[in-house]
Z-matrix of the N, CA and C atoms (Angstrom, degrees):
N
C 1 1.447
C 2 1.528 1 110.60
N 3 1.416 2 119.25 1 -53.00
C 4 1.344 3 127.78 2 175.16
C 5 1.573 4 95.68 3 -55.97
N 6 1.369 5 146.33 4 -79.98
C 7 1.344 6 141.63 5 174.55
C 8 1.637 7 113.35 6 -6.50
N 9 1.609 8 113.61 7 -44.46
C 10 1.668 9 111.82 8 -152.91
C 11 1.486 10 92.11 9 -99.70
N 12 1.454 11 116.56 10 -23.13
C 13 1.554 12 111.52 11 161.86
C 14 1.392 13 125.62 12 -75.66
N 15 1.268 14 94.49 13 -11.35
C 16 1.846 15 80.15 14 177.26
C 17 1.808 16 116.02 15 -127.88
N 18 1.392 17 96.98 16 32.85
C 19 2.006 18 130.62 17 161.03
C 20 1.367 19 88.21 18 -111.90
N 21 1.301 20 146.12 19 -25.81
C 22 1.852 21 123.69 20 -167.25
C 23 1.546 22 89.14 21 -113.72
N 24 1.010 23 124.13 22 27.90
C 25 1.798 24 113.50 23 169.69
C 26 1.112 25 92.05 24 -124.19
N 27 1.517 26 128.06 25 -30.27
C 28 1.532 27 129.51 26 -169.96
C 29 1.592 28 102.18 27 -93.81
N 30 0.951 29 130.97 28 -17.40
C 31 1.416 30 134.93 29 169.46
C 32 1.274 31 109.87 30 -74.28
N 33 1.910 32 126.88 31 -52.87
C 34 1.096 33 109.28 32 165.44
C 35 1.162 34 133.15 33 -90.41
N 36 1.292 35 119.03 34 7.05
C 37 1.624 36 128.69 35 148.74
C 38 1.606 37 112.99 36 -42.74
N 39 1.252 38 119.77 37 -64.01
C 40 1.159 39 123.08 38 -164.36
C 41 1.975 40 102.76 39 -77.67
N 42 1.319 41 116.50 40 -40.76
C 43 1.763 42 92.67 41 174.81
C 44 1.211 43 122.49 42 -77.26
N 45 1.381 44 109.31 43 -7.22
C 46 1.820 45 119.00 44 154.51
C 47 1.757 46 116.20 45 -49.01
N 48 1.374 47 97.23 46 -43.49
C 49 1.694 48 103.29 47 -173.81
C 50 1.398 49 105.23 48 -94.34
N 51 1.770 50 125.48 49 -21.22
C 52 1.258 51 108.92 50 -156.94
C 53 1.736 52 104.55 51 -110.90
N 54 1.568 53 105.24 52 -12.37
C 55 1.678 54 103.69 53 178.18
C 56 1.685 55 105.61 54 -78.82
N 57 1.381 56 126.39 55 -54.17
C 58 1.256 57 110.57 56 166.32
C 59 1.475 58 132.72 57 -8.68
N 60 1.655 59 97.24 58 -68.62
C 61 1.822 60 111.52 59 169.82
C 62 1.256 61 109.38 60 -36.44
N 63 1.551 62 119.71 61 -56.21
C 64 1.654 63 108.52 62 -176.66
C 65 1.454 64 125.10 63 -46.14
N 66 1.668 65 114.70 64 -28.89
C 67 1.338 66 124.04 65 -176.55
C 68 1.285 67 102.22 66 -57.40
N 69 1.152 68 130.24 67 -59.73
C 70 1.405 69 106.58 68 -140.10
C 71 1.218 70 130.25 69 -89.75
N 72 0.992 71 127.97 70 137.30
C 73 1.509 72 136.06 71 -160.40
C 74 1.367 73 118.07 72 -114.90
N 75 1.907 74 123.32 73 28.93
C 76 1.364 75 117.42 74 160.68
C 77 1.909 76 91.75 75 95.63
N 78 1.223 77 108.63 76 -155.26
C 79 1.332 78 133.24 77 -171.56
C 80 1.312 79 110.98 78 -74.51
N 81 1.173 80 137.38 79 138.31
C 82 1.699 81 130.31 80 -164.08
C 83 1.751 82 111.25 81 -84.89
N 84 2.062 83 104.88 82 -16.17
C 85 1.043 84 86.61 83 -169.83
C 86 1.895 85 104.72 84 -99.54
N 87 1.244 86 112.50 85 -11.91
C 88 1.567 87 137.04 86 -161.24
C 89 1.976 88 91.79 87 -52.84
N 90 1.795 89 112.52 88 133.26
C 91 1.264 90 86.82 89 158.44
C 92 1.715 91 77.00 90 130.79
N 93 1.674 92 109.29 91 174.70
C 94 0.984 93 115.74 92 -174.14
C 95 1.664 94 118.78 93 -110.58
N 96 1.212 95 115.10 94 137.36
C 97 1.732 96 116.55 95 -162.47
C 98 1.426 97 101.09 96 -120.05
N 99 1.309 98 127.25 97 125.77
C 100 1.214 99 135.11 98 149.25
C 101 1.596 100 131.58 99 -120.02
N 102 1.218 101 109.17 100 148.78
C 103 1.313 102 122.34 101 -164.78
C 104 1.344 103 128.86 102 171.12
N 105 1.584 104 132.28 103 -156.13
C 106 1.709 105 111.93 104 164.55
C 107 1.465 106 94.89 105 -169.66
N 108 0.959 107 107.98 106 164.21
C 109 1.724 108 145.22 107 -153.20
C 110 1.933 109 109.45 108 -120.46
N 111 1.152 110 128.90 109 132.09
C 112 0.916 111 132.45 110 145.52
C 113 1.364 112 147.53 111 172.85
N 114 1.391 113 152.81 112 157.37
C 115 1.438 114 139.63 113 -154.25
C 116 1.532 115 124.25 114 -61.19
N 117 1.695 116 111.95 115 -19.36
C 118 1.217 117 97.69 116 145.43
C 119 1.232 118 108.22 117 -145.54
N 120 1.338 119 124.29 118 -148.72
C 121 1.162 120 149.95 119 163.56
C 122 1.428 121 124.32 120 -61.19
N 123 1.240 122 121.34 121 -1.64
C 124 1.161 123 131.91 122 161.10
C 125 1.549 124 119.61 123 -143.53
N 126 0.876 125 128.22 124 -10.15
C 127 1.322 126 135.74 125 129.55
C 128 0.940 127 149.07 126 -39.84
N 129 1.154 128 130.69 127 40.12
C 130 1.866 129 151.05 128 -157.60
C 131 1.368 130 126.24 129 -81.42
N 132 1.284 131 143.98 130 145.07
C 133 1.064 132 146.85 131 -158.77
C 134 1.651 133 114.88 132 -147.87
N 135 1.031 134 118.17 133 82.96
C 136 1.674 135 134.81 134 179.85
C 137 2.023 136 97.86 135 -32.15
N 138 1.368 137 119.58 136 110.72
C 139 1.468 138 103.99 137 179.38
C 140 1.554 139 91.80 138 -117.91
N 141 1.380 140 129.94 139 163.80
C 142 1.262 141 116.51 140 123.09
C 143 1.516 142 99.79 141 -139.54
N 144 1.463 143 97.39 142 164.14
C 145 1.572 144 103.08 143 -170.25
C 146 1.888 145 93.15 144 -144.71
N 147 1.642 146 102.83 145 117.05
C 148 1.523 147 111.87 146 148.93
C 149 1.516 148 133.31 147 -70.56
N 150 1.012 149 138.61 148 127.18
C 151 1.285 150 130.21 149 -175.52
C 152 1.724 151 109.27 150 -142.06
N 153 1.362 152 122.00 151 135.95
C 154 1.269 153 131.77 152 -149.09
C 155 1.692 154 101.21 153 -127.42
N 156 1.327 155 134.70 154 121.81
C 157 1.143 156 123.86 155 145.08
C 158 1.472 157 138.45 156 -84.41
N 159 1.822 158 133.56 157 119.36
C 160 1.434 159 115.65 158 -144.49
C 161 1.842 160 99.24 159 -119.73
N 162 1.544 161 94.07 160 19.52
C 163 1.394 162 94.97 161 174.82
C 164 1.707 163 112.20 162 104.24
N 165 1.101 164 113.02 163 -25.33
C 166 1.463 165 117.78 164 176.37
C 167 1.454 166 104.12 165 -126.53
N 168 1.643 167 124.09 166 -24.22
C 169 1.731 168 92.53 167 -163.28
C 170 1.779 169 79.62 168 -154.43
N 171 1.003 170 114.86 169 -175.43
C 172 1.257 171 134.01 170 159.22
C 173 1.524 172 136.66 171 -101.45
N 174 1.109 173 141.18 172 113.51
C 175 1.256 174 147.02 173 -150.66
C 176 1.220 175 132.06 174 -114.98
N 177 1.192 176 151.47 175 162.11
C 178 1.641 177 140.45 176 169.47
C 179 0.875 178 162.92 177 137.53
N 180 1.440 179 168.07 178 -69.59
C 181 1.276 180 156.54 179 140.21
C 182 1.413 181 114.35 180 176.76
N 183 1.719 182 109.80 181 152.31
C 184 1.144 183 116.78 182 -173.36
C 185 1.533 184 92.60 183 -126.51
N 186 0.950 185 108.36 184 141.58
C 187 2.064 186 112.85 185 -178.76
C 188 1.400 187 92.89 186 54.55
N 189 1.175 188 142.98 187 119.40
C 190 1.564 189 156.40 188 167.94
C 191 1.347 190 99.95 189 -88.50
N 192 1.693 191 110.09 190 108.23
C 193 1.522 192 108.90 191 -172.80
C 194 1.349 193 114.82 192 162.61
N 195 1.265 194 94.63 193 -169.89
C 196 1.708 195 107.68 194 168.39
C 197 1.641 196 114.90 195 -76.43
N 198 1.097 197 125.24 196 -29.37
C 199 1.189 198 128.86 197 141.36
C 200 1.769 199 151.66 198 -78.40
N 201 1.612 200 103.37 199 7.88
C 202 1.042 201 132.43 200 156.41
C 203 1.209 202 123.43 201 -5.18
N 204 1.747 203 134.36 202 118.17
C 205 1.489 204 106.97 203 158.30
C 206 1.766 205 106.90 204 -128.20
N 207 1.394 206 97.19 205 140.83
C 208 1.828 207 98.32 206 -149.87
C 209 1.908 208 81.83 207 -90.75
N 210 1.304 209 113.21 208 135.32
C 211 1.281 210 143.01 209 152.33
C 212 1.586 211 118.48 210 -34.75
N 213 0.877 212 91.96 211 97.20
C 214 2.269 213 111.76 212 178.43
C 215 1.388 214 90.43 213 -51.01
N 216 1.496 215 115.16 214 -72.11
C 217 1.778 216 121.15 215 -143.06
C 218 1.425 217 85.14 216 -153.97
N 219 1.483 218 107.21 217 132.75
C 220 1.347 219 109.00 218 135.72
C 221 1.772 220 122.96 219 -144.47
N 222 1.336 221 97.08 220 140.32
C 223 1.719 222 95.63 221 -171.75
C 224 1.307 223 125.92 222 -130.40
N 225 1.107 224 88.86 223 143.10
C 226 2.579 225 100.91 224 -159.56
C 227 1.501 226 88.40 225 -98.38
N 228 1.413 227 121.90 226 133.88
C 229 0.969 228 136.00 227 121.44
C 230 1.437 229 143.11 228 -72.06
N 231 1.336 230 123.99 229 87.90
C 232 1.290 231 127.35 230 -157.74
C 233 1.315 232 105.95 231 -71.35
N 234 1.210 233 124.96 232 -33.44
C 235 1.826 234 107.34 233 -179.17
C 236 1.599 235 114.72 234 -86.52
N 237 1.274 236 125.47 235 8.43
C 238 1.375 237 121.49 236 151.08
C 239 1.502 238 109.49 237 -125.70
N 240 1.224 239 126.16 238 7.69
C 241 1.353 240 142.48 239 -170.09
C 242 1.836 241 96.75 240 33.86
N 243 1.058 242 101.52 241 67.28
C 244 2.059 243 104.25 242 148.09
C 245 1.359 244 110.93 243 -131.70
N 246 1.315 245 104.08 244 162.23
C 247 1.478 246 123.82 245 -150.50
C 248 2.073 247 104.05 246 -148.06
N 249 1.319 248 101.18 247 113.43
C 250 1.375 249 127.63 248 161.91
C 251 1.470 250 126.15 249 -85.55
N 252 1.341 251 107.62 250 101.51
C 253 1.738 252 125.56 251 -179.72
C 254 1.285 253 90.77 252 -83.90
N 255 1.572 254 123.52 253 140.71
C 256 1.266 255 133.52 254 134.79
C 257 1.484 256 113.26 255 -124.98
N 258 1.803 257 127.79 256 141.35
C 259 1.086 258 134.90 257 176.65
C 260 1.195 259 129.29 258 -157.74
N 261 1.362 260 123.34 259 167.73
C 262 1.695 261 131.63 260 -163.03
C 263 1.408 262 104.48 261 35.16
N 264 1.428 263 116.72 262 65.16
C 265 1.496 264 122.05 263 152.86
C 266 1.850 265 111.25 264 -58.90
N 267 1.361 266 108.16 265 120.49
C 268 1.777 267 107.33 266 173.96
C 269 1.355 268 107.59 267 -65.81
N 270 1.307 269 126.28 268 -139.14
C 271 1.716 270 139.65 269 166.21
C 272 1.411 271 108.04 270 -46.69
N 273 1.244 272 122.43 271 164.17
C 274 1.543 273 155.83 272 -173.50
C 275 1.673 274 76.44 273 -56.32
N 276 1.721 275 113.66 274 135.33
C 277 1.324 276 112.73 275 168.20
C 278 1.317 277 135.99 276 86.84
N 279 1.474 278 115.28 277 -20.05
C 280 1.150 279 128.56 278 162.57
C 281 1.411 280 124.97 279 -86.19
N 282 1.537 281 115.26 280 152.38
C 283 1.520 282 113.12 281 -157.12
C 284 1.713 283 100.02 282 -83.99
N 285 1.267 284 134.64 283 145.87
C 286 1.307 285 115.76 284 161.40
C 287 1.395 286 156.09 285 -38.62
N 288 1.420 287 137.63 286 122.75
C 289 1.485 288 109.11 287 -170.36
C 290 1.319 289 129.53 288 -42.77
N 291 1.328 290 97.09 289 -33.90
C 292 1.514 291 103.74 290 -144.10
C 293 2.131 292 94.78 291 -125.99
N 294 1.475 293 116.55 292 122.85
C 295 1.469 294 111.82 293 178.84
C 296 1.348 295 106.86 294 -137.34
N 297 1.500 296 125.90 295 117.14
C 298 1.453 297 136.24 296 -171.52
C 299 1.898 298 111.09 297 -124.29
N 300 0.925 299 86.47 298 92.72
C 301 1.649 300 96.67 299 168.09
C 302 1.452 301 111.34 300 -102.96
N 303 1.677 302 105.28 301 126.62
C 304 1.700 303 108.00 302 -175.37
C 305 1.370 304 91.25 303 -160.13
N 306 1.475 305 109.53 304 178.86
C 307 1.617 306 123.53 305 -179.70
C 308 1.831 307 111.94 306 -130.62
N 309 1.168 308 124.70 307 118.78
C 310 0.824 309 125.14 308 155.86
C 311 1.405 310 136.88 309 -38.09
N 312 1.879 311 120.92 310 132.19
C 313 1.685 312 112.24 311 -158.54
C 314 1.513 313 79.28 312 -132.38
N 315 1.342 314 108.10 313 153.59
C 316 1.715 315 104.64 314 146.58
C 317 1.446 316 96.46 315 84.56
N 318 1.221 317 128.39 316 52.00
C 319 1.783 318 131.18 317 -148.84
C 320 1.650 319 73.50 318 -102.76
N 321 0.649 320 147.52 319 -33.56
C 322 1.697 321 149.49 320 -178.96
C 323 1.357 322 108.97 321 -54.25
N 324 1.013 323 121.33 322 -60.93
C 325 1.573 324 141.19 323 -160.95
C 326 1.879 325 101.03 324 -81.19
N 327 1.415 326 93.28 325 134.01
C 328 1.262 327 104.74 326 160.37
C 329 1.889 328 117.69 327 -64.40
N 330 1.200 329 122.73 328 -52.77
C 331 1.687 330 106.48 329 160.51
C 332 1.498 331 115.68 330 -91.14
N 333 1.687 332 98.20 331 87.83
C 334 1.259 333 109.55 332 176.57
C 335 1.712 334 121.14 333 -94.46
N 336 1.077 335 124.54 334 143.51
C 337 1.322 336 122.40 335 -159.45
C 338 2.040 337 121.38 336 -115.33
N 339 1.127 338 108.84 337 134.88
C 340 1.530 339 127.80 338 -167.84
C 341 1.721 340 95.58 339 -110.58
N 342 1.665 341 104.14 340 122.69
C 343 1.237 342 105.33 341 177.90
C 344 1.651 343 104.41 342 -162.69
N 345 1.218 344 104.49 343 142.79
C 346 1.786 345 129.41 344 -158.51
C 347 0.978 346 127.57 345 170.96
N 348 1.274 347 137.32 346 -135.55
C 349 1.483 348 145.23 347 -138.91
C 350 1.700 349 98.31 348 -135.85
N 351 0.776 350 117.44 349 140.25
C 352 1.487 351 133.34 350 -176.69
C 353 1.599 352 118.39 351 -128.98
N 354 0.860 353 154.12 352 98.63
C 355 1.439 354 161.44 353 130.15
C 356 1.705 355 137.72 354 -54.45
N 357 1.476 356 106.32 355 72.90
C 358 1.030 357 94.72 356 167.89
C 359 1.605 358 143.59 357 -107.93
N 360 1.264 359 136.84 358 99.81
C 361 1.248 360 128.89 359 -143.09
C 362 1.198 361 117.02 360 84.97
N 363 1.619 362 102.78 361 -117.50
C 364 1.904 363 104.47 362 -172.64
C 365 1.751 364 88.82 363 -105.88
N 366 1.296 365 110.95 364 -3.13
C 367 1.826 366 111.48 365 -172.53
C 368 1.274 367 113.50 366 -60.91
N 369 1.051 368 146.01 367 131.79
C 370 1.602 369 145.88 368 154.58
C 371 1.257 370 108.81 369 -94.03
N 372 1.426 371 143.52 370 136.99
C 373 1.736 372 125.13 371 154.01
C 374 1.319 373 91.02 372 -151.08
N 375 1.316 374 115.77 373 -151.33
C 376 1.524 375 144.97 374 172.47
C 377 1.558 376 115.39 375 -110.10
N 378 1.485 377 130.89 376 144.49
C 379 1.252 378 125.49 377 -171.81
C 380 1.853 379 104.36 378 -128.97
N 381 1.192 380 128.06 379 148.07
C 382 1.420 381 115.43 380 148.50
C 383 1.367 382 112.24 381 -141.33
N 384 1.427 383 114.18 382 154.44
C 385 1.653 384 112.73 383 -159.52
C 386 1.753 385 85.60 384 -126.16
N 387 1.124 386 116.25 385 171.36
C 388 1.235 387 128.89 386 166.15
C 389 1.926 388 115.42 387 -141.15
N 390 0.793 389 126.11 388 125.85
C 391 1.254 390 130.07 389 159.79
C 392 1.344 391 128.35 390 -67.44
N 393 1.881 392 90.53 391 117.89
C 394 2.047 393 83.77 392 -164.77
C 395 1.151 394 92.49 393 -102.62
């Protein structure tokens, strides 16, 4: 009896330590996001945006393409988990086209979702991305 109790403490000892491992999936923001942005509610804007973590910074793209705009800065706040896009900065001095401040939901989930404020140009709206 003592034997079969102490194989079922050691059995769930180990999927205590070993299901965790399955979770994790790298960097929360790394990976491909789709979704769209815009001033209103009927006003929509097809986005998707790749974004890569390479160990030091964050990296990436908005429209993947010939029309592409590669990502200035972007920065995670891990203790409230939100995250500041800036992109297609023109010349030395100019403000960016493109400015996305949102917070990450669903940090659990593999299609986890980024949603906020979007600025592009003179545009203001709301954005939400999804992780496919």
């Amino acid at each position: 009896m003592a034997r079969r109790t102490v194989r079922a403490v050691c059995l769930w000892a180990l999927l205590g330590v070993a299901v965790p491992g399955f979770a994790q999936e790298g960097h929360p923001l790394t990976g491909t996001w789709s979704g769209d942005w815009g001033p209103s509610a009927t006003e929509r804007h097809h986005i998707t945006v790749v974004m890569r973590w390479d160990g030091t910074e964050i990296t990436g793209l908005i429209n993947p393409g010939p029309d592409g705009v590669a990502m200035d800065s972007v920065f995670l706040d891990v203790t409230n988990w939100t995250v500041r896009i800036q992109a297609g900065a023109g010349r030395a001095g100019e403000p960016p086209r493109i400015t996305a401040e949102g917070r990450l939901d669903d940090i659990g989930s593999y299609h986890r979702t980024l949603s906020g404020t979007w600025r592009q140009g003179t545009l203001t709206g709301d954005f939400r991305l999804t992780r496919d």
